[in-house]
N, C-alpha and C positions, 0 to 999 in steps of 0.2 A: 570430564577429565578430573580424574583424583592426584593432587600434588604430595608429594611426602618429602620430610627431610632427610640428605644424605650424610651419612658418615656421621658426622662428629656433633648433627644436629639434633639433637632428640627433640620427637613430637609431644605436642603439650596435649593434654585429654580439654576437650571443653564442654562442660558442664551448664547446666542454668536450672538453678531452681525455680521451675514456674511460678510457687506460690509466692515467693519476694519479688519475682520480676511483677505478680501481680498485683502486689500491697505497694511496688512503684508506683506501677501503671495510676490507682486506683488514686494514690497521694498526689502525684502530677496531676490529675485531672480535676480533685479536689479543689487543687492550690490554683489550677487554673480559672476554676468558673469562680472561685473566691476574688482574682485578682482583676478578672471584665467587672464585678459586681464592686467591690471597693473604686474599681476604676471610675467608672459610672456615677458609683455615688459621690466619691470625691469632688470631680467634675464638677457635675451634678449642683453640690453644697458651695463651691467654689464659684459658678455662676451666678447664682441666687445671693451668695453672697457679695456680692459686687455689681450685679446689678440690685439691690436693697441699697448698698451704702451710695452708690454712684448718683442715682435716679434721686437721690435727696439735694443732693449737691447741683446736678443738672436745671431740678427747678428749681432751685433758689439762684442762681446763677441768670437762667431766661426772666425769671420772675425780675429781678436785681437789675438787667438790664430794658425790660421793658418801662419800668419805672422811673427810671433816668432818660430814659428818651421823652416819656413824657410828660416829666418834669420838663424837660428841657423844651417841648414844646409849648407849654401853658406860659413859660416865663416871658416876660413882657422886657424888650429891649436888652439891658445886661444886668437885669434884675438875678439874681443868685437864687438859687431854689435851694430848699434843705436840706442837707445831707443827712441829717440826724432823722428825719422819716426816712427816706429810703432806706440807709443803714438801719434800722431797727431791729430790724431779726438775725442781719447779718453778724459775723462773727469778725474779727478783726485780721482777719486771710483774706477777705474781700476786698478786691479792689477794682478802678476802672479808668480808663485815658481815655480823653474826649480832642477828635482833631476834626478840623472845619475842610471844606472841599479842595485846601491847597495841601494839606498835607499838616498843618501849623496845631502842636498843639495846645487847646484851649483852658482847657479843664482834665482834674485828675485826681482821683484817691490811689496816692502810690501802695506801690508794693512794698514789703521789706527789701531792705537793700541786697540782700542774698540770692532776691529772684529777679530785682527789678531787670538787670541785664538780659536776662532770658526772655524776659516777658516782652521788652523793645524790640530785642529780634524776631519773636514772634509775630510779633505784628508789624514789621515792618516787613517779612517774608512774605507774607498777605496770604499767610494759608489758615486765618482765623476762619471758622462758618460766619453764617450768619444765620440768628434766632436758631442755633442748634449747639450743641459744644462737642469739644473734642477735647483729650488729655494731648499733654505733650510731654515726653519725660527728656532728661538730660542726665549727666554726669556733670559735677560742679569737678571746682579744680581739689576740692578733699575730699576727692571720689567718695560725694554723697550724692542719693540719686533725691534729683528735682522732678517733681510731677506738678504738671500747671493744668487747671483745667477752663477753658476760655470761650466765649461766646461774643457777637457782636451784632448791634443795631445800628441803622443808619435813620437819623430823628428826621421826620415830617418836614420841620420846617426851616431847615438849612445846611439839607444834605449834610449834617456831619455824620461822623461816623465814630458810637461809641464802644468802646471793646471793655466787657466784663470779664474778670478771672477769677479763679481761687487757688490758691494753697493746697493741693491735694495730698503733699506727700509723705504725712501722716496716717492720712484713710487708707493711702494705699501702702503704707508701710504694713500697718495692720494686717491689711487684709493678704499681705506676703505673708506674716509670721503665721496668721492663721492657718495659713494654706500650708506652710512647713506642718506647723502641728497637726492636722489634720492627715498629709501623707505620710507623718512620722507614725500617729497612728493605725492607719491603715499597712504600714510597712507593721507592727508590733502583731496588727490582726492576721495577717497574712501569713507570716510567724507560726501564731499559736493555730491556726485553721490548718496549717500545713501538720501539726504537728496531732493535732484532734482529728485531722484526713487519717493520719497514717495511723493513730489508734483505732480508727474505726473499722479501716479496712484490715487491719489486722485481726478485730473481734470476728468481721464478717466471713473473713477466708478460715477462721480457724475450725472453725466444724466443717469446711469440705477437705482441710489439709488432714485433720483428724480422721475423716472416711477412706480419702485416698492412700494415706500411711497402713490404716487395718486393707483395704484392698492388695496393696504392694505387698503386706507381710503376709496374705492370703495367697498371694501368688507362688511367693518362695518359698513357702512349706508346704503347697500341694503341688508344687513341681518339684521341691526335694524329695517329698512321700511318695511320691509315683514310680522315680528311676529305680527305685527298687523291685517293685510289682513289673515294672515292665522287663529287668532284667532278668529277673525269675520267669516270662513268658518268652523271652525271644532264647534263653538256657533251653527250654522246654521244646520250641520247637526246633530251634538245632537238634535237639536230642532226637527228635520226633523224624526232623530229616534223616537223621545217621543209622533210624531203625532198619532193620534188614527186611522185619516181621512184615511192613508195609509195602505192596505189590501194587497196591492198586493206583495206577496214574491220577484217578481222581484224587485221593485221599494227598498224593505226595504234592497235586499243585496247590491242594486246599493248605497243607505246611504251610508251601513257599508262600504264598498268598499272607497266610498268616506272620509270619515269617518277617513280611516285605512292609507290613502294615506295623506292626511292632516299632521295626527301625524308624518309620514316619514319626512314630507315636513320640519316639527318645526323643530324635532330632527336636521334633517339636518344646517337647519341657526342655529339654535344654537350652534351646533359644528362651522359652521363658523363663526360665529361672535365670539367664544373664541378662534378662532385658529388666527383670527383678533384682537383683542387683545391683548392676549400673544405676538404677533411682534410686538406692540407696548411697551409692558412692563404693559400695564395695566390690566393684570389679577391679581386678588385679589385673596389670599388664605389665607383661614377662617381658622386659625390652631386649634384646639380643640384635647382633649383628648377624643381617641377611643378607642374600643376595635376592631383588627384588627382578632381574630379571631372568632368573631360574624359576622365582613361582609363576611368573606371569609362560613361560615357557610351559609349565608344567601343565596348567590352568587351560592352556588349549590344547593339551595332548587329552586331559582326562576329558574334558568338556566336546570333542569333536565326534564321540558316540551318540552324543545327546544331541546332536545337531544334525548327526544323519537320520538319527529315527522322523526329522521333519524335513525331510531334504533340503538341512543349509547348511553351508560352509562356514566351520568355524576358522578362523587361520589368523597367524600372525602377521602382521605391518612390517615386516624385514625380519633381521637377526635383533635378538635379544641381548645386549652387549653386557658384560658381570656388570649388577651396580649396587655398593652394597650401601647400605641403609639399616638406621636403626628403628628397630619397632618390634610389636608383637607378633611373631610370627604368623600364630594360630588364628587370630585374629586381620592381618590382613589376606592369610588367605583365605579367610570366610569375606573378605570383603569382594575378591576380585569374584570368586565364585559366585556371590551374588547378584555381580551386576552381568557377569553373564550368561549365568542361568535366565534372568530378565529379560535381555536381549536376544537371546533363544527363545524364550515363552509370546513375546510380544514380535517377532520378524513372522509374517509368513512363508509358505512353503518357497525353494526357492531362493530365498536372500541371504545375506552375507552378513558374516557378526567375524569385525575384523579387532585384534586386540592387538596394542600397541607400544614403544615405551620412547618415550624424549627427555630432554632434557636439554633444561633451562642453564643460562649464560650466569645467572645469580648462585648457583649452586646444588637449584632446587630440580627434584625432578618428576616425574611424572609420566602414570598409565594411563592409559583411556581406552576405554570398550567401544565402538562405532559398529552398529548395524541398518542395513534398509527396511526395519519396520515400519509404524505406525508414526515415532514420534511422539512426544510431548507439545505439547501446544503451547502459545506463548502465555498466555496466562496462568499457566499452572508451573511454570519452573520456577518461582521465588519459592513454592512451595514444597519443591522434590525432597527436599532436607528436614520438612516434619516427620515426625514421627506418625508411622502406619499409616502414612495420606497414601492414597491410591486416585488415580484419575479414573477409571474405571472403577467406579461404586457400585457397580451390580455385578464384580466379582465375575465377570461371565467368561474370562480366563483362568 
């Protein structure tokens, strides 16, 4: 079904340059495998980064807390153990609270008073591990963000239970800002790869756009050099028919023959030379006001000779009601002609090629061709609208 605007709607021509649509194509695909690849590696860099800085922290944290457990189990009575060996390596983020089997607690290197609160709730939630750590982040009340990173031993010799932490939320501030910089980066490569895509794909189309433009312009001057040669042949054999001198039935259908083959020949360059054209942009359309169901009316009074020579009915779907529409004359009637000459070529003997005209509630209206032939298959209809696609590639029509 071909839809056309009426009246007061002029139809727009749609165009596409293939070679831009394919220096698109070529930049989207570019910018795509560019942005899985940045993705990947960001990731990637962003893991490794974070576990390098974390895994340092982790053992000193199990390390920190095994050693206070057994400090605390070597110590004899309420003998005090040393804090200044254990802390040794440690940095001043380190801390640890030590509570006995009621809950009470005994011993402690506090935290800064910024985290300490966070840190009581943590362990009084009782979602500390044990001999492993886990981060724990928070939002403080000046919306800064708190990361704690915490582990917990339970000592040998009187069940208590020590809980080790650190200060994490500089490491992982870091490894935020890093991580900005690094997809600020990858957003600037992305950028310029998109942009070095689309030079590239530009170099690379430009010698097949350069061959296609000399082929196109090959087109239109040996189908404009031709109509003249063949107009001086189809002169000639008119002339040839009109002669009196010629008696002999052979000679006058070998004319016609010639004659009939000529007109093919026109027809022909002249579909090429507007199909030469049109990819240049230079097709002209003469818009005028029609009436579109006078040509469609017309279209099966000329077309139902053509459809007895294969005995099928060509006819129209009812009355053809006036509807008038703007467009190029010349050109829609080469269009309906074509699709039912089609529909003729492709019905076998027998079938029906029914033409039709409706119209839409929106304003829009619309012919459609219907016959009992062969068909299009589902697969091949997103494709009816390329240009010279044929479903039948062995031409045996």
């Amino acid at each position: 079904m071909t839809t056309l605007s009426k009246k007061n709607e002029r139809p727009r021509l749609k165009g596409e340059d293939m070679f831009r649509a394919g220096i698109i194509k070529l930049t989207f695909f570019y910018a795509a495998v560019m942005c899985v690849f940045l993705g990947v590696l960001i990731f990637g860099v962003h893991g490794l980064m974070k576990w390098a800085i974390t895994s340092e922290q982790e053992q000193e944290l199990i390390e920190t807390a095994v050693s206070i457990r057994d400090a605390q189990s070597r110590a004899r009575g309420d003998t005090a153990f040393d804090e200044n060996i254990i802390y040794k390596n440690a940095s001043d983020r380190l801390f640890f609270y030590m509570f006995d089997e009621k809950g009470t607690l005994i011993r402690f290197s506090r935290g800064s008073y910024r985290i300490e609160p966070f840190v009581l709730d943590i362990i009084e939630s009782g979602v500390v591990p044990r001999v492993t750590t886990e981060v724990f982040g928070k939002i403080d009340e000046n919306r800064r963000r708190l990361e704690i990173m915490m582990t917990s031993v339970v000592s040998d010799r009187d069940n208590s239970v020590i809980y080790v932490g650190k200060d994490v939320t500089a490491v992982y501030s870091g490894l935020e800002k890093a991580t900005y910089a690094i997809l600020l980066l990858g957003l600037v490569s992305v950028i310029f790869s998109t942009a070095a895509g689309y030079f590239m794909a530009r170099r690379a189309l430009s010698p097949m756009k350069s061959a296609y433009e000399k082929q196109r312009q090959f087109a239109a001057d040996a189908s404009h050099e031709l109509r003249t040669p063949l107009a001086v042949v189809l002169a000639s054999a008119e002339l040839l028919e009109n002669d009196p001198t010629i008696a002999s039935p052979f000679l006058k259908q070998v004319v016609l023959d010639v004659k009939d083959e000529v007109k093919k020949m026109t027809k022909l360059v002249s579909d090429l030379l507007m199909v030469a054209r049109s990819d240049n942009h230079a097709l002209k359309v003469a818009e005028t006001e029609i009436d579109l169901g006078e040509l469609l009316e017309q279209s099966v009074r000329t077309m139902s000779p053509l459809g007895e020579k294969k005995k099928i009915v060509v006819k129209a779907a009812g009355e053809f009601p006036s509807t008038k529409i703007f467009g190029d004359e010349q050109k829609i009637r080469q269009l309906i002609t074509i699709l039912v000459d089609n529909a003729i070529k492709y019905t076998p003997e027998g079938g029906t090629v029914t033409v039709g005209l409706s119209e839409a509630k929106t304003g829009k209206v619309a012919f459609f061709v219907e016959d009992t032939g062969i068909g299009i298959a589902k697969e091949d209809l997103p494709k009816i609208f390329d240009r010279f696609y044929r479903v039948d590639k062995a031409r045996s029509r």
